[in-house]
C-alpha positions as CSV (number, residue, x, y, z in Angstrom):
1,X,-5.0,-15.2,15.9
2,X,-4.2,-15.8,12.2
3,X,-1.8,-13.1,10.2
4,X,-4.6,-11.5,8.7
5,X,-6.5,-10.2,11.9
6,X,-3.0,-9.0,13.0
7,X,-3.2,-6.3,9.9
8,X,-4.4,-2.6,9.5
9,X,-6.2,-3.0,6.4
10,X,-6.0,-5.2,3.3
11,X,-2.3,-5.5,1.6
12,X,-1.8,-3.5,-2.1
13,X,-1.7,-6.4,-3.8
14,X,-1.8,-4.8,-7.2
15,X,1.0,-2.9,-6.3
16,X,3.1,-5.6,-5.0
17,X,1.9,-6.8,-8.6
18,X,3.0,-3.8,-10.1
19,X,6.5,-3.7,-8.7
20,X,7.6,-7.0,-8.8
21,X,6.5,-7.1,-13.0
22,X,8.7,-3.6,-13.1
23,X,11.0,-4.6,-10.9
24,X,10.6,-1.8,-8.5
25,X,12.4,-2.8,-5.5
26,X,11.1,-1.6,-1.8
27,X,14.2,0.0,-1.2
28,X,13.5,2.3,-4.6
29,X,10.2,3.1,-3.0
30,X,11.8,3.8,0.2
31,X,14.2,6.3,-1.5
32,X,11.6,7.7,-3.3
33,X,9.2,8.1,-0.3
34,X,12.3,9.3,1.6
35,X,11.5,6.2,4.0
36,X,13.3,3.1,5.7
37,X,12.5,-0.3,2.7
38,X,10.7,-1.6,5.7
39,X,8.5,0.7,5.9
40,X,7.8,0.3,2.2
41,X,7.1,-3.6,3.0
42,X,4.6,-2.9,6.2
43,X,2.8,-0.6,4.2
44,X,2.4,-2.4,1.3
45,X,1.5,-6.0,3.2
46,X,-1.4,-4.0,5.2
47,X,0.3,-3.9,8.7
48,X,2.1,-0.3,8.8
49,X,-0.1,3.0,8.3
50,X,-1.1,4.0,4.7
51,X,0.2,5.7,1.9
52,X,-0.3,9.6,1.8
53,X,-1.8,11.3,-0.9
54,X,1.7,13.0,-1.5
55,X,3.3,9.2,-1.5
56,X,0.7,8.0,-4.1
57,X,1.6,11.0,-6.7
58,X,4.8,10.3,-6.1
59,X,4.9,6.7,-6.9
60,X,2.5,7.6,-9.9
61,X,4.8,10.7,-11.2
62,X,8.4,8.8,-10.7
63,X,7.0,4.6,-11.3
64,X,4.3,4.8,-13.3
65,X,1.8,3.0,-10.7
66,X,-1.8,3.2,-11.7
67,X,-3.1,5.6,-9.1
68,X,-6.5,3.7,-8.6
69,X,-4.0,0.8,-7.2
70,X,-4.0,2.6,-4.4
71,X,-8.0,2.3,-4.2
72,X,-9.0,-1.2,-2.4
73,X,-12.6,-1.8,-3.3
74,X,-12.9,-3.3,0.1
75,X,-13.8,-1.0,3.2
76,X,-11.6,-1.7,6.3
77,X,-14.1,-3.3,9.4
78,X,-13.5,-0.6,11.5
79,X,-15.5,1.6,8.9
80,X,-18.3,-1.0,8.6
81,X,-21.9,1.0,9.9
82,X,-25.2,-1.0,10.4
83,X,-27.7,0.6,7.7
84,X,-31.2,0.0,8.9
């Protein structure tokens, strides 16, 4: 089994983006979030659970991050439904 079947859902990579170009460290998330930096990292690499509403504001509000970063285009599989 590869890393990528192991994930929840696809990684925030233009949040990752977003950070690193800022320089936004996880552990600023984390305090921001009120969370453990590893938390941050899980959730941003697509293997923890998602960010809330409340969590995106947040990061928008205090970091500046684009709020339709934390829009994927893609659906997760688990959503996929056979249209006939």
């Amino acid at each position: 089994m590869s890393t990528l079947d192991k994930r929840n859902r696809q990684p925030y990579n233009k949040i990752k983006a977003y950070l690193v170009e800022k320089n936004i460290k996880h552990r600023d998330v984390a305090k921001l979030l009120s969370i453990q930096p590893n938390t941050v990292s899980k959730k941003l690499n697509g293997f923890g659970g998602d960010f809330s509403l409340e969590d995106a504001w947040q990061m928008h509000n205090e970091l500046g991050v684009p709020i339709a970063y934390f829009f994927e285009p893609s659906v997760p599989k688990k959503e996929h439904r056979m249209i006939s």
